[in-house]
Structure formats: structure tokens, C-alpha cells
BAPANU-468792 format. One record per atom (N, C-alpha, C): x, y, z. Coordinates in steps of 0.02 Angstrom, whole numbers, padded with zeros to 5 digits, always signed. Layout:
<sites>
XYZ...
</sites>
This chain:
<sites>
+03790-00330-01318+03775-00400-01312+03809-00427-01249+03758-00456-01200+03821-00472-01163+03814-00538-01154+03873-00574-01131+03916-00633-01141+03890-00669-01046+03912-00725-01046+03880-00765-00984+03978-00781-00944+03976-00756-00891+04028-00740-00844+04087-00677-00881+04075-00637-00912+04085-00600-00929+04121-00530-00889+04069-00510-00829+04098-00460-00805+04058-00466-00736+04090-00450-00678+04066-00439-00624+04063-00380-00583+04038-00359-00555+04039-00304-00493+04032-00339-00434+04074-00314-00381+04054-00330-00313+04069-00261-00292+04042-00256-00242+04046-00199-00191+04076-00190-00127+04124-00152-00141+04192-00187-00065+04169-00121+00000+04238-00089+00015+04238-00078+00069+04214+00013+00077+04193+00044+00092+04188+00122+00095+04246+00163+00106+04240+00215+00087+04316+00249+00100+04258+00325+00135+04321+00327+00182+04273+00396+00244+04291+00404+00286+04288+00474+00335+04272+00459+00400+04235+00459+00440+04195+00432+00483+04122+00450+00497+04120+00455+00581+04167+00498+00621+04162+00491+00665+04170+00430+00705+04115+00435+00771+04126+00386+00830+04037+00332+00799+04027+00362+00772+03967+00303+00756+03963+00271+00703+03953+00196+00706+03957+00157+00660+03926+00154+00590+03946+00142+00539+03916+00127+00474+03907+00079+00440+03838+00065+00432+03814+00003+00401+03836+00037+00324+03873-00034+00309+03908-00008+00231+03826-00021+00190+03822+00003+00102+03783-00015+00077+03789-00081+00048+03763-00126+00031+03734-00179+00004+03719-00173-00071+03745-00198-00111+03714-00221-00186+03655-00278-00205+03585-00238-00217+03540-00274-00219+03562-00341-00255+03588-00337-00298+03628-00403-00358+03687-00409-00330+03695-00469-00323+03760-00502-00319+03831-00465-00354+03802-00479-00415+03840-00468-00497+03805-00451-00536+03826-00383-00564+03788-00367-00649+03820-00372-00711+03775-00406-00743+03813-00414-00805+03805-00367-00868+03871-00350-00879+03856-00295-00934+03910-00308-00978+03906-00260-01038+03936-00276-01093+03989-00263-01111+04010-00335-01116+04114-00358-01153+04106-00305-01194+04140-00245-01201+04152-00238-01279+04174-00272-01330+04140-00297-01385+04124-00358-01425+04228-00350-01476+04257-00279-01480+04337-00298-01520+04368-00323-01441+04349-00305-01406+04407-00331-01369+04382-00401-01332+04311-00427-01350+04322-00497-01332+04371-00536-01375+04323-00515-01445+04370-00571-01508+04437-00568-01511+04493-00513-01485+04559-00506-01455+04575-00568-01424+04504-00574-01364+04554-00628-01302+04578-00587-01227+04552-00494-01240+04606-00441-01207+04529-00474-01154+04581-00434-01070+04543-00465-01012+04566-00413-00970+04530-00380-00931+04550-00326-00875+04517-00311-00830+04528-00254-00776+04499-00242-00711+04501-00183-00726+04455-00137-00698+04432-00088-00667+04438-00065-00610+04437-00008-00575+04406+00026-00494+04381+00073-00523+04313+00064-00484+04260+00125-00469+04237+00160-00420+04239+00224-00398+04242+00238-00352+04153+00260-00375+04097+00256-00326+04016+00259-00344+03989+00294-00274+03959+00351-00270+03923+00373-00233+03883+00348-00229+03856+00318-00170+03787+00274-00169+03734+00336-00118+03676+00347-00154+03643+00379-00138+03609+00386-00071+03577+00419-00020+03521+00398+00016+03466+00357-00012+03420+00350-00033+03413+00290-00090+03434+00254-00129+03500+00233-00095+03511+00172-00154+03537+00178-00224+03535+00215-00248+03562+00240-00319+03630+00262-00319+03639+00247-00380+03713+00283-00398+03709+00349-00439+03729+00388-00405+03728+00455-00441+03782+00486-00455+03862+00472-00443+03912+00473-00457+03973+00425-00487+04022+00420-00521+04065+00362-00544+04115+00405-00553+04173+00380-00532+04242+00390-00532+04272+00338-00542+04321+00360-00624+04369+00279-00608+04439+00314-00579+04442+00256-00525+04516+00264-00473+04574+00226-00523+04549+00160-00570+04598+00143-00585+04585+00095-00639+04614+00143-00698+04585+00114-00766+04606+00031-00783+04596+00023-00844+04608-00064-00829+04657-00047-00879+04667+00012-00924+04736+00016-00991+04654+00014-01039+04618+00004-01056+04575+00016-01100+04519+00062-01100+04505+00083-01134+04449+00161-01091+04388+00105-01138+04377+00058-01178+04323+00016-01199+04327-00003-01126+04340-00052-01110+04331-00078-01030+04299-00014-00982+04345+00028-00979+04295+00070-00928+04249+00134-00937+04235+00139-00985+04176+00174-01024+04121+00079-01001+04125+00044-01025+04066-00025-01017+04078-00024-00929+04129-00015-00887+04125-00028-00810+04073+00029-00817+04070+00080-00824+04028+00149-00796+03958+00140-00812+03953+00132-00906+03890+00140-00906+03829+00050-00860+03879+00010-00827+03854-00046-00776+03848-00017-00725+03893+00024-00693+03894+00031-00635+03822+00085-00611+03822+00135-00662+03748+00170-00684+03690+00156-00666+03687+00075-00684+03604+00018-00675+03630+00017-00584+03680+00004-00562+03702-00019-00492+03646-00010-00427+03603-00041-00399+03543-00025-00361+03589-00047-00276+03569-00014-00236+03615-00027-00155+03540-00025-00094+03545-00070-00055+03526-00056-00018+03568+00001+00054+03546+00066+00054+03573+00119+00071+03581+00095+00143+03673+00155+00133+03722+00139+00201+03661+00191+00250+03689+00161+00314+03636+00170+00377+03704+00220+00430+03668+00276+00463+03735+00296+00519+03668+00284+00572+03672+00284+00638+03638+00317+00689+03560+00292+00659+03563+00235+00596+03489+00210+00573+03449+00263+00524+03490+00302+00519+03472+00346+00462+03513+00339+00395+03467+00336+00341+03507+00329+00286+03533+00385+00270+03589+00372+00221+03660+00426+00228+03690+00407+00148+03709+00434+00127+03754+00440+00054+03819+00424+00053+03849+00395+00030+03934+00373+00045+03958+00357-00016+04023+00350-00024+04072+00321-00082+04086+00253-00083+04080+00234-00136+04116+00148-00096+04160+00104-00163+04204+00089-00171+04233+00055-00219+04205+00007-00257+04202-00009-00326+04170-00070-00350+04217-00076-00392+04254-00162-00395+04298-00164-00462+04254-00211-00493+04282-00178-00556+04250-00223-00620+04295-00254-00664+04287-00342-00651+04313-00375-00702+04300-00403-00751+04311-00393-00802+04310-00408-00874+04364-00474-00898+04318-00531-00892+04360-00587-00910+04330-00645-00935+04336-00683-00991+04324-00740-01031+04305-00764-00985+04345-00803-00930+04331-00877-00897+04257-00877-00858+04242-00920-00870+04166-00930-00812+04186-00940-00726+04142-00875-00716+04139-00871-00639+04140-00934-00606+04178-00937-00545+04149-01011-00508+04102-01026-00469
</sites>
């Protein structure tokens, strides 16, 4: 079930080295996806973060997930993974060719409504 400001993804910075030519990072078609509070640890009140480390595909897809850095609840990041899963990118570019890369996404899990 999921809840309204609930959990976010953004998509930060790439981790790599890619030489002398530049990389267009990938893009998250969505802003924010919303996926599911685990319903004991809403009624708790409990609230946490995630890091995900996500292979973003040559198309756009996620075909890998790594968590870099649990939030203390494996409910929280078992729900970051299977979100990060749906995760759609418009694919990183080198030299204008699309290319596959890693890129961090944290996921927060928190009551308050987004601003």
C-alpha cells in the first residue's frame, strides 16, 4: 500500500572513471517513485534512509542494486530495492553514445509530506 510523501528516490551523482571525455550522467524519467512504507514500521512512527548503488543500463533500465548503506532495517531496504527495480533513466551518454554506469540513489522513508 503505498502512503502519499512516503518515500522518495532521486538520482545523484555517478561513481567512475571515464577517462578524458565527458559524461552525460543518466536522468530519472520520474522525479520520485513512490513505493511501499512497510505498513509495521509505519504504525511504529520508525523513519530512515537508504543508499543504492543501481547500474543503469544502455537503455535505461536498472539491472543491478547494491545497498552501500543500509538504513538499520532490512524492511526499509528490501522496499528501497524492490522501487528501485521499476527505476526507468534516461541513459548516460559518453562521446553521444549510450553507455551503462553506476549511479547512487538514496531512498527516504519518512512520514512528513514532501515540500
Amino acid at each position: 500500500m503505498t502512503r502519499s510523501g512516503v518515500a522518495a528516490i532521486l538520482a545523484s551523482l555517478l561513481m567512475g572513471c571515464w577517462g578524458d571525455q565527458e559524461i552525460e550522467s543518466p536522468s530519472p524519467l520520474r522525479a520520485s517513485v513512490a513505493i511501499q512504507y512497510p505498513l509495521a514500521l509505519w504504525d511504529q512512527g520508525i523513519e530512515g534512509t537508504c543508499l543504492l548503488k543501481v547500474r543503469v543500463t544502455a537503455m535505461g533500465a536498472v539491472d543491478s542494486i547494491i545497498v552501500m548503506e543500509s538504513s538499520g532495517h532490512a524492511a526499509f531496504d528490501s522496499a528501497a530495492i524492490r522501487g528501485a527495480r521499476t527505476l526507468r533513466f534516461s541513459p548516460a551518454r559518453k562521446g553521444g553514445k549510450r553507455i551503462e554506469v553506476w549511479a547512487h540513489v538514496p531512498v527516504h522513508f519518512s512520514k512528513k509530506p514532501r515540500p
